[in-house]
MIZA-88392 format. One line per 2 residues: number of its first residue (from 1); their letters; for each residue y, x, z of N, C-alpha, C. Coordinates in steps of 0.001 Angstrom, whole numbers, plus 500000, padded with zeros to 6 digits. Example, Ala and Ser with C-alpha at 12.3 -4.5 7.8 and 13.67 -1.06 7.14 Angstrom:
2
1 = AS = 494310 513190 507800 495500 512300 507800 496700 513200 507800 | 497750 512850 507080 498940 513670 507140 500030 512900 507870
This chain:
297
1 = XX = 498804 500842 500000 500000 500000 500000 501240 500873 500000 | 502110 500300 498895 503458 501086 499010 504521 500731 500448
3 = XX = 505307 502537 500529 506236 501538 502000 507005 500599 501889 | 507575 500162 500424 508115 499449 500273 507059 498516 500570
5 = XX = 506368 498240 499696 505331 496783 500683 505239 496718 502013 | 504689 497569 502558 504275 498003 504025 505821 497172 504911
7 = XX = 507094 498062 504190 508078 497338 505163 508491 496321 505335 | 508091 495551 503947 508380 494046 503910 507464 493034 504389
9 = XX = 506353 493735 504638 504807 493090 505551 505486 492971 506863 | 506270 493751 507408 506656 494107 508265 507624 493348 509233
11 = XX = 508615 493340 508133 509914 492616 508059 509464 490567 508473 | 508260 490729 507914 507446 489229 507574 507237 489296 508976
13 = XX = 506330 490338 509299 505674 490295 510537 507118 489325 511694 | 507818 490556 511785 509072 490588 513135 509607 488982 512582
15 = XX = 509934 488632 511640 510275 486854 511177 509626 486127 512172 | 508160 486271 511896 507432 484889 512108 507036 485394 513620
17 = XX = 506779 486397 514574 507419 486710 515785 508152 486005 516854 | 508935 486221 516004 510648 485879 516266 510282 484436 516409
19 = XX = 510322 484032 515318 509472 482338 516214 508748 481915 516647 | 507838 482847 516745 506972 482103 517890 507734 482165 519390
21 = XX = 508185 483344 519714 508472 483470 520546 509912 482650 521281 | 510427 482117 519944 511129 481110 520308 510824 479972 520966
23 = XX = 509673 479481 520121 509258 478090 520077 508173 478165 522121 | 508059 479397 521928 507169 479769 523100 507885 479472 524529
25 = XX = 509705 480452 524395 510626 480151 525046 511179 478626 525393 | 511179 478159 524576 511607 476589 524399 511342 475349 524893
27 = XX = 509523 476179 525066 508337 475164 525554 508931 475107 526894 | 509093 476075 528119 509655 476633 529285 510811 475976 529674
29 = XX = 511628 475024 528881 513138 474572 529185 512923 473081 529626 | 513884 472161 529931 513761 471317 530434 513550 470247 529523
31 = XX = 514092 470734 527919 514081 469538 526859 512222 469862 526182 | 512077 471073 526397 510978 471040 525300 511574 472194 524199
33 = XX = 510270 472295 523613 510565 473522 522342 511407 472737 521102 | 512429 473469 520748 512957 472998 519386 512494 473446 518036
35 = XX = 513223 472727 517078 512094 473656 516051 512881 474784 515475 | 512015 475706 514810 513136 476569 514374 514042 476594 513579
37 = XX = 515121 477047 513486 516195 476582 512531 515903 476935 510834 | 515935 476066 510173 515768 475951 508978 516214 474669 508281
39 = XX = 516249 474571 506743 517165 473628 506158 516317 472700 506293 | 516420 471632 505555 515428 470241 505058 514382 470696 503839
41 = XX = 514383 471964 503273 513457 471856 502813 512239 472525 502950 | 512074 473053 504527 511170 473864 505422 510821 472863 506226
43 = XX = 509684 472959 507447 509662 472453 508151 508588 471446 508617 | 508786 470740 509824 508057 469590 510562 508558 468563 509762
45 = XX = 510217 467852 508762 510055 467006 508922 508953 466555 507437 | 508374 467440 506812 507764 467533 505554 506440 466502 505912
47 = XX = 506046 466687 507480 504604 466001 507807 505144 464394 507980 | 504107 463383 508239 504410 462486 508758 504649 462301 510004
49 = XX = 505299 461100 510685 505888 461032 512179 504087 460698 512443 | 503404 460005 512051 502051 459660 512610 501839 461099 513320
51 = XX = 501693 462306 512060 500854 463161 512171 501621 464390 513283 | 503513 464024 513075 503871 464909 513981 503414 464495 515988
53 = XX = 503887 463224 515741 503449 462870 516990 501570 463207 517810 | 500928 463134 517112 499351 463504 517456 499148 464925 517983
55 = XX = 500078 466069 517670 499914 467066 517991 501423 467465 519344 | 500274 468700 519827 501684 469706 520761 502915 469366 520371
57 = XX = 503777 469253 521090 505602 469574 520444 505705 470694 519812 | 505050 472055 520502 504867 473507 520105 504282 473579 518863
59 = XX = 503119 472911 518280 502829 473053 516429 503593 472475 516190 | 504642 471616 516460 505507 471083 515078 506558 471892 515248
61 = XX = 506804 472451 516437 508288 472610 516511 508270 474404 515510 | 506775 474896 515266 506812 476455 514749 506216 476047 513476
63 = XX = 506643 474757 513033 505758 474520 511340 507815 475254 510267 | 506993 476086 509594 508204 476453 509057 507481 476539 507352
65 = XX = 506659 475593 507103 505988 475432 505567 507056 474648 504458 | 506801 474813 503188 507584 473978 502452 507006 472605 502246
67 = XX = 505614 472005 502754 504991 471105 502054 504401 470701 503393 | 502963 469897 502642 501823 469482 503767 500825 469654 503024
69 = XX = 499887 470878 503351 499078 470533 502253 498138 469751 502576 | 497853 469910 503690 496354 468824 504749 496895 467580 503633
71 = XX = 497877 467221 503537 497746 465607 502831 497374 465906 501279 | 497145 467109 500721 496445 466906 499553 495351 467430 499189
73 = XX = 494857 468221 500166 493432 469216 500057 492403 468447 499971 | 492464 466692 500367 491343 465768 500336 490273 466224 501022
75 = XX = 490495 466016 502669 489406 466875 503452 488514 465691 503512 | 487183 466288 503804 486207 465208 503912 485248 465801 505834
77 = XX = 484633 465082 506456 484039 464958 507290 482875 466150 507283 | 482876 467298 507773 481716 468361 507568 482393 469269 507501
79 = XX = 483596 469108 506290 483864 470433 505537 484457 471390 506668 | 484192 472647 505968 485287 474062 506647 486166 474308 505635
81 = XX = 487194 474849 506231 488844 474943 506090 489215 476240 506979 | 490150 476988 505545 490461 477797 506042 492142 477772 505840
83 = XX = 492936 478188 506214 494570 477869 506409 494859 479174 506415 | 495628 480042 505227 496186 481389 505472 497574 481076 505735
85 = XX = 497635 481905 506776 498984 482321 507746 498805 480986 508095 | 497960 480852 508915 498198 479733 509807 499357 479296 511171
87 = XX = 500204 480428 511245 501097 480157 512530 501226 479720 513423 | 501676 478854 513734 500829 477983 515130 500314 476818 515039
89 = XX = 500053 476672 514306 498063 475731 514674 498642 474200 513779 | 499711 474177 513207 499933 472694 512870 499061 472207 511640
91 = XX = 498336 472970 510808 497709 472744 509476 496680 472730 510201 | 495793 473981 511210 494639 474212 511574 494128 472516 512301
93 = XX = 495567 472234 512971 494986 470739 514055 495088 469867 513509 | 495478 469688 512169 495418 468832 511341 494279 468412 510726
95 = XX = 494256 469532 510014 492443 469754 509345 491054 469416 510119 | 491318 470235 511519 490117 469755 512421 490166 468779 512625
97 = XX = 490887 467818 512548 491111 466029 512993 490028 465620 512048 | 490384 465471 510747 490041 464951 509397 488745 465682 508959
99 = XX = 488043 467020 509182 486920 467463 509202 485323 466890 510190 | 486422 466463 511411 485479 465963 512353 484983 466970 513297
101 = XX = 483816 466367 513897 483012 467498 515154 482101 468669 514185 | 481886 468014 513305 480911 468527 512173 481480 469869 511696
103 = XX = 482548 469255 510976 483573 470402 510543 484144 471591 511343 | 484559 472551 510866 485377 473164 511284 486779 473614 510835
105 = XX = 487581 474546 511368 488897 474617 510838 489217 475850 511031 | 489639 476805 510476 489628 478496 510846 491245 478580 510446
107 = XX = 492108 479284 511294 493172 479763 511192 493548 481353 511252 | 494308 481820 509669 494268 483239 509842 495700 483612 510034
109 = XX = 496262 484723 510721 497410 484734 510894 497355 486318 511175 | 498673 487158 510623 498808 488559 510697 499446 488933 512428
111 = XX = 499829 487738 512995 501429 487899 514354 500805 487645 514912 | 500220 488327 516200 499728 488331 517565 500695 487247 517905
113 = XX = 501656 487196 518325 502465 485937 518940 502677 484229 518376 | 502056 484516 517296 501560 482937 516420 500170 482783 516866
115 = XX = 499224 483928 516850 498086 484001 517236 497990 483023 518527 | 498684 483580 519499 498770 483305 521238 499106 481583 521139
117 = XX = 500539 481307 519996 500816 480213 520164 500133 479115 520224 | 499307 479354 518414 498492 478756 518487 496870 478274 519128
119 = XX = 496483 479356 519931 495165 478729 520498 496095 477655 522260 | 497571 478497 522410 497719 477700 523264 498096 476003 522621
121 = XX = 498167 475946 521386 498466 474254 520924 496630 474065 520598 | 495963 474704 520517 494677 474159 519974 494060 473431 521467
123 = XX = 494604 474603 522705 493619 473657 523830 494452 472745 524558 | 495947 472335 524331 496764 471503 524792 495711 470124 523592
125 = XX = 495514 470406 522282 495159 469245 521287 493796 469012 521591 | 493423 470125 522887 491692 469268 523170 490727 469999 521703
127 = XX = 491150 470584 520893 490299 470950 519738 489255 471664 519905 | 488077 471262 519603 487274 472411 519579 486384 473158 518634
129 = XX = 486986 472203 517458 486134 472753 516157 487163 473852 515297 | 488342 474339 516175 488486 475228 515815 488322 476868 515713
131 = XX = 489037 477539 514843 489012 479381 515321 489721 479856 514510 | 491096 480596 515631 491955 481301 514955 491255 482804 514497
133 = XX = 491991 483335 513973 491548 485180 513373 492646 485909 512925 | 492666 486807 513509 493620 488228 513205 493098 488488 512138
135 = XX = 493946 488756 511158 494218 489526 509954 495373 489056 508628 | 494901 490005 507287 495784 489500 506455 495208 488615 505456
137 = XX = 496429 488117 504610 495800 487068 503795 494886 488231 502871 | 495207 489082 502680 494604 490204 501532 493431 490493 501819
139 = XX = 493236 490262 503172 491704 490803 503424 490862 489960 504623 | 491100 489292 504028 490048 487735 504622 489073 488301 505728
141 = XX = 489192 488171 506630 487809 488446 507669 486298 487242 507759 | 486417 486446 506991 485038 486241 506703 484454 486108 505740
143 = XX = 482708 486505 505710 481901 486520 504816 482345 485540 503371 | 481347 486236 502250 481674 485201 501033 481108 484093 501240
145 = XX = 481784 482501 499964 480590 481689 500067 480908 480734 501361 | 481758 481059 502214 481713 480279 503749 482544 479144 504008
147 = XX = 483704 478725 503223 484707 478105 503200 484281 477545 502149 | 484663 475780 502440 484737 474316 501541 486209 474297 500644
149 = XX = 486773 474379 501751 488681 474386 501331 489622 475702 501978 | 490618 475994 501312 491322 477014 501466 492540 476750 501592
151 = XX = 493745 476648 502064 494953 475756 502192 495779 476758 502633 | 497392 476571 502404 497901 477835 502969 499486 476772 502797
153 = XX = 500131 477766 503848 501766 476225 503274 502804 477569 503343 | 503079 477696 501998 504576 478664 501817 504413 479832 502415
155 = XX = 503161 480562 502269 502920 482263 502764 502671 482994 501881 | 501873 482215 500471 501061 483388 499762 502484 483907 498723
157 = XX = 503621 483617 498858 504608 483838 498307 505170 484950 498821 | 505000 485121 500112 505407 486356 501002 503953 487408 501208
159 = XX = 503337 487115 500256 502527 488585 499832 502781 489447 499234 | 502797 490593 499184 503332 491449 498476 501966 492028 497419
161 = XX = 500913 491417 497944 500090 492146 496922 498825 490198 496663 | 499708 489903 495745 498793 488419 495246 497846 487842 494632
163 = XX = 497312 488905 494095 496423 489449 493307 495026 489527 494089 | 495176 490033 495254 494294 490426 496072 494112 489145 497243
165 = XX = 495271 487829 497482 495141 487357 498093 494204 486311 496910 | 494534 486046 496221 493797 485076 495117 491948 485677 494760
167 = XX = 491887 486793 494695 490623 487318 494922 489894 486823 496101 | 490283 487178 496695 489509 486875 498346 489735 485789 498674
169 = XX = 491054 484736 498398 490394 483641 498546 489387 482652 497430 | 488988 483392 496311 487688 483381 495560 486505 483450 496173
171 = XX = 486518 484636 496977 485378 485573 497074 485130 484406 498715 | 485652 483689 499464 485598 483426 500450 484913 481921 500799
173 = XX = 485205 480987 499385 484894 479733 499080 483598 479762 498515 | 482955 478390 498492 481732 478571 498156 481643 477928 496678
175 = XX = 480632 478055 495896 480533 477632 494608 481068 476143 494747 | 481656 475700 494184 482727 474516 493808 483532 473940 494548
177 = XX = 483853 475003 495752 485029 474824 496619 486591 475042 496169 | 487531 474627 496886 488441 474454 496289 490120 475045 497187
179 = XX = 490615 474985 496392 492442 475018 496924 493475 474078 496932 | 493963 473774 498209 495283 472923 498557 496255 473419 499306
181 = XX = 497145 474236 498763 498197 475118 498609 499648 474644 498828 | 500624 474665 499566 502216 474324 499257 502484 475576 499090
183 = XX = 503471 475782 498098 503733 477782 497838 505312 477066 497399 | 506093 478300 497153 507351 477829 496381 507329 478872 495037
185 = XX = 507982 478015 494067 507057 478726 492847 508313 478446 491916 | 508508 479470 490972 509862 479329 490334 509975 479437 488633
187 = XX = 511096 478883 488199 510882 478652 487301 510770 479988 485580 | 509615 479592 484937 509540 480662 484137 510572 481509 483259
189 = XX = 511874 480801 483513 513044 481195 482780 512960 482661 483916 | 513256 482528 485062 513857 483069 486435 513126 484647 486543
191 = XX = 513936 485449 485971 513207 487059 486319 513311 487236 488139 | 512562 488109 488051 512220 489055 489462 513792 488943 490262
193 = XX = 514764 489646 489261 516240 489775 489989 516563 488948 489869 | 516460 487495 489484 517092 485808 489592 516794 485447 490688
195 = XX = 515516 485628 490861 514983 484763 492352 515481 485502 493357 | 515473 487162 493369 516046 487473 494413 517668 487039 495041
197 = XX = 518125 486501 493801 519259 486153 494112 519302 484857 494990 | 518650 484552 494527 518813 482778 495070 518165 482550 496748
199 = XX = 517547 483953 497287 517276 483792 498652 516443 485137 498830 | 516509 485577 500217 515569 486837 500363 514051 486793 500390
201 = XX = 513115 487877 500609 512230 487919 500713 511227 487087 501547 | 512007 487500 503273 511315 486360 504216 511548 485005 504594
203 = XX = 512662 484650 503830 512702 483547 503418 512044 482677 502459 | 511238 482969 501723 509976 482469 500746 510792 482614 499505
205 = XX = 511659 483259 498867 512092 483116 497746 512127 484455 496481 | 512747 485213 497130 512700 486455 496334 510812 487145 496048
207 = XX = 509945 486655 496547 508705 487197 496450 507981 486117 495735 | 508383 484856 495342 507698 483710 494362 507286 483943 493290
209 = XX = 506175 483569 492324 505766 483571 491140 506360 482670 490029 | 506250 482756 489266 506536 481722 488422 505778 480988 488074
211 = XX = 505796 479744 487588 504516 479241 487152 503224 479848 486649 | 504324 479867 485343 502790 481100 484677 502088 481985 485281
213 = XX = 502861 482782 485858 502303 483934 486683 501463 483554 488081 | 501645 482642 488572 500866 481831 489727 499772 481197 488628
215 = XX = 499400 480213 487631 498454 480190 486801 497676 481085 486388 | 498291 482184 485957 497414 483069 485249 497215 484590 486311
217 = XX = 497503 484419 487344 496637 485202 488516 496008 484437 489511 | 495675 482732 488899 494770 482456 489378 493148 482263 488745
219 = XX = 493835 481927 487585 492883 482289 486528 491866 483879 486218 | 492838 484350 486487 492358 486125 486287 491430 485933 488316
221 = XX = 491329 485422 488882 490661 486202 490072 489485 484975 489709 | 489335 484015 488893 488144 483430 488211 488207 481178 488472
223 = XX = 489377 480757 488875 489735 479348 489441 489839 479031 488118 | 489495 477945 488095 489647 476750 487159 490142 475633 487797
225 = XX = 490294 474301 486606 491231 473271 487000 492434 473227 488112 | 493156 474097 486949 494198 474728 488001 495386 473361 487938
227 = XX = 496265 472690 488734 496973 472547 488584 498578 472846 489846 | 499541 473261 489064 500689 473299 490262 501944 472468 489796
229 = XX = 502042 471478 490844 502972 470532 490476 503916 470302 491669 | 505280 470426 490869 506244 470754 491925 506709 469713 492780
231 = XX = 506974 469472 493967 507273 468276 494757 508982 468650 495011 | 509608 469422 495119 511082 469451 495484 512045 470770 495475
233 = XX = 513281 470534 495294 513858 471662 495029 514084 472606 496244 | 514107 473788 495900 514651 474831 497659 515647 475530 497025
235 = XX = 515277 475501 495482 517102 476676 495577 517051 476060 494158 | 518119 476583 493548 518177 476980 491863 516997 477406 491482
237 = XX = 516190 476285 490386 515286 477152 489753 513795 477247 490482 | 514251 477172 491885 512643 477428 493002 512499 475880 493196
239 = XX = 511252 476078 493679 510601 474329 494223 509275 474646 494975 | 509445 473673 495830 508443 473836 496631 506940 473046 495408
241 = XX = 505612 473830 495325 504794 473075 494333 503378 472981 494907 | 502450 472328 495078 501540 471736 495544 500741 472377 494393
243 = XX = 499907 473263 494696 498607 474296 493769 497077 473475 494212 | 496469 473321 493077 494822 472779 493270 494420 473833 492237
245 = XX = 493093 473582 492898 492434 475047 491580 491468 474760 492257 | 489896 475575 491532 488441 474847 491995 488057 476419 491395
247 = XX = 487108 477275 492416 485644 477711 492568 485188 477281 491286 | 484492 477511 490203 483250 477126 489458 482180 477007 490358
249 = XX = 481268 476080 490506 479476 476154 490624 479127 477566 489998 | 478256 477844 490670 477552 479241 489892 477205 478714 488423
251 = XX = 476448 477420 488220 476234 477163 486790 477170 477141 486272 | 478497 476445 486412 479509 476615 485858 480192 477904 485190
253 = XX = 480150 478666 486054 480896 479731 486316 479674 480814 484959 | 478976 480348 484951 478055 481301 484233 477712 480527 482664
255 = XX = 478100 479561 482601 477802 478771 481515 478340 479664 480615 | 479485 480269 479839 479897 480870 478522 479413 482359 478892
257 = XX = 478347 482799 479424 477852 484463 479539 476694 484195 479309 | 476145 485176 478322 475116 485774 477901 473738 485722 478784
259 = XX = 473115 485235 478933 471907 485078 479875 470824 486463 479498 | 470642 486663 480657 469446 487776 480535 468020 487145 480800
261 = XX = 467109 488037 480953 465899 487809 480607 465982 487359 482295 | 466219 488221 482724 466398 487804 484419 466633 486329 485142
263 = XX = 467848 485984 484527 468340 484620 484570 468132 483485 483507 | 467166 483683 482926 466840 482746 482060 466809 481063 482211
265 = XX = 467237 480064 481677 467064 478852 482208 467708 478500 483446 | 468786 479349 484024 469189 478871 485456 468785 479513 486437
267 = XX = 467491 480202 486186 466925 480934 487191 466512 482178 486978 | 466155 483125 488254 465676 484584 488047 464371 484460 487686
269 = XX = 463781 485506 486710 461972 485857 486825 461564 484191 486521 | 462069 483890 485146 461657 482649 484885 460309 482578 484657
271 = XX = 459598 481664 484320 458052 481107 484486 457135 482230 485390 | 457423 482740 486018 457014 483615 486912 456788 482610 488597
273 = XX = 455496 483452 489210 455934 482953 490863 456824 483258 491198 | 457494 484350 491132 458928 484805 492261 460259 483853 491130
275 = XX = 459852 482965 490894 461152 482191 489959 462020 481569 491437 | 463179 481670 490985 464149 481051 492086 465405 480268 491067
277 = XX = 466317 479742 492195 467409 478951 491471 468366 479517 491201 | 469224 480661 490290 470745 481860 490727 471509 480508 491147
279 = XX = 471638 478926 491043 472626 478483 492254 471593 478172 493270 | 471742 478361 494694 470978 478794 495685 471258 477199 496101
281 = XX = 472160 476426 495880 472325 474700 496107 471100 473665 495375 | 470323 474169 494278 469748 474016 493327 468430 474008 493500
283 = XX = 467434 473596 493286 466182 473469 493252 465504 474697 491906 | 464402 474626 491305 463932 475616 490417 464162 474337 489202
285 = XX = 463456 472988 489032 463350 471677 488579 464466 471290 488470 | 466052 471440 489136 467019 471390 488867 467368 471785 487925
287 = XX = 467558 473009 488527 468085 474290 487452 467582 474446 486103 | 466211 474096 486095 465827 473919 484749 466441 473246 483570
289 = XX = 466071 471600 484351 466945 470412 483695 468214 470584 483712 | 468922 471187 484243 470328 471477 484032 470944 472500 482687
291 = XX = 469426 472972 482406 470149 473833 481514 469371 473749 480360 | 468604 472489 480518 468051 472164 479133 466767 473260 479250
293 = XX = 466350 474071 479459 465477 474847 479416 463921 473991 478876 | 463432 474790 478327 462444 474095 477867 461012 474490 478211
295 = XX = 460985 475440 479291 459767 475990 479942 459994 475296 481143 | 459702 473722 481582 460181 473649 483133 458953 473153 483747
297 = X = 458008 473508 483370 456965 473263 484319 456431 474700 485056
């Protein structure tokens, strides 16, 4: 990592800090924690009053996202969810609601002091299907394959290396899992030195993609049915935009490549005993019929 990256990781870091430790301070006063200062197009009031009221004062009052994505990730009952830069716990306690006992909800966050915040809003919310985790969005701390949904609200913009966050959150989802994203994303006219103009770095603006470039480095780390559709303005040119994109199935994902003798029909060591399914969701009789194969007995 360059120091220029390194210092602006940095710079990110001492930001989001800085509020927790506000919101931490705040809790301690006689009114309650406030939220942190930011315009109308950041923030708690982006969620619903249903959904602000259900949680801590402390997760709403440290939600500093452009969106909601919990209201478009379409969680279902079971699934796991993972939330990069989770901050203090307002996406994570969201998700675990709507996942159930079944489910779980994993929150990753780089700030020891968002860290702290949030497990203290997870056991004020009674949660227990959650788990926060130290680290970066760049380097995911769990195994591949493990995550249903991936969700993140206005962080992956303040990566400095995006490329690598879009990889790993590839490498982290399981075959036809998916993304529900709020990012702020700018417009393809808008060079590098436009956006910086229109707001700084840790403010979510000067580090945004453009459309295209958010499309086609999501495409390049291997997502399909991509879509990013913008919900509202934050500056000239920027908008806050709601990203979906989908994992391929292993069949999917392998359908336009060359099959080897190996993988023949869907599966390894075809008409053989050691025949198996390469999607491991899949039966051998599946996989067959799925691919038309014509040895399926």
């Amino acid at each position: 990592m360059s120091k220029q990256s390194t210092d602006l990781r940095e710079t990110v870091r001492r930001r989001y800090a800085a509020a927790a430790v506000q919101v931490t301070e705040g809790g301690t006063a006689c009114c309650g924690p406030q939220p942190v200062e930011i315009d109308e197009n950041f923030g708690s009031t982006l969620y619903a009053a249903d959904e602000r009221d259900a949680l801590p004062a402390e997760a709403v009052a440290a939600s500093l996202g452009c969106g909601n994505p919990t209201a478009v990730a379409d969680l279902h009952e079971g699934e796991r969810v993972l939330d990069l830069g989770s901050g203090g716990g307002i996406d994570v306690l969201l998700s675990a609601r709507r996942v159930g006992p079944t489910g779980k909800a994993y929150g990753l966050d780089m700030t020891e002091e968002m860290l702290a915040l949030a497990l203290t809003n997870a056991k004020k919310a009674g949660a227990t299907n959650v788990e926060f985790l130290k680290g970066t969005i760049e380097a995911i701390p769990l195994p591949e394959n493990t995550i249903d949904v991936v969700i993140s609200n206005c962080v992956i913009n303040l990566s400095t290396d995006k490329a690598s966050v879009f990889a790993e959150t590839y490498r982290v989802l399981t075959p036809g899992g998916r993304i529900g994203v709020s990012d702020v994303v700018a417009d393809d006219v808008l060079s590098a030195a436009q956006r910086a103009e229109r707001g700084d770095y840790v403010g979510c603006i000067a580090g945004a993609l453009s459309f295209t470039e958010y499309r086609e480095g999501l495409e390049a780390a291997g997502f399909t049915n991509i879509e990013i559709t913008p919900t509202h303005s934050v500056a000239d040119g920027m908008h806050s935009a709601i990203v979906r994109a989908t994992k391929p199935a292993t069949a999917e994902a392998r359908a336009g490549a060359t099959k080897s003798a190996d993988d023949c029909c869907g599966v390894g060591a075809c008409c053989t005993p050691a025949e198996t399914p390469v999607d491991p969701t899949s039966t051998v009789a599946q996989a067959k019929a799925a691919s038309g194969c014509g040895c399926q007995e």
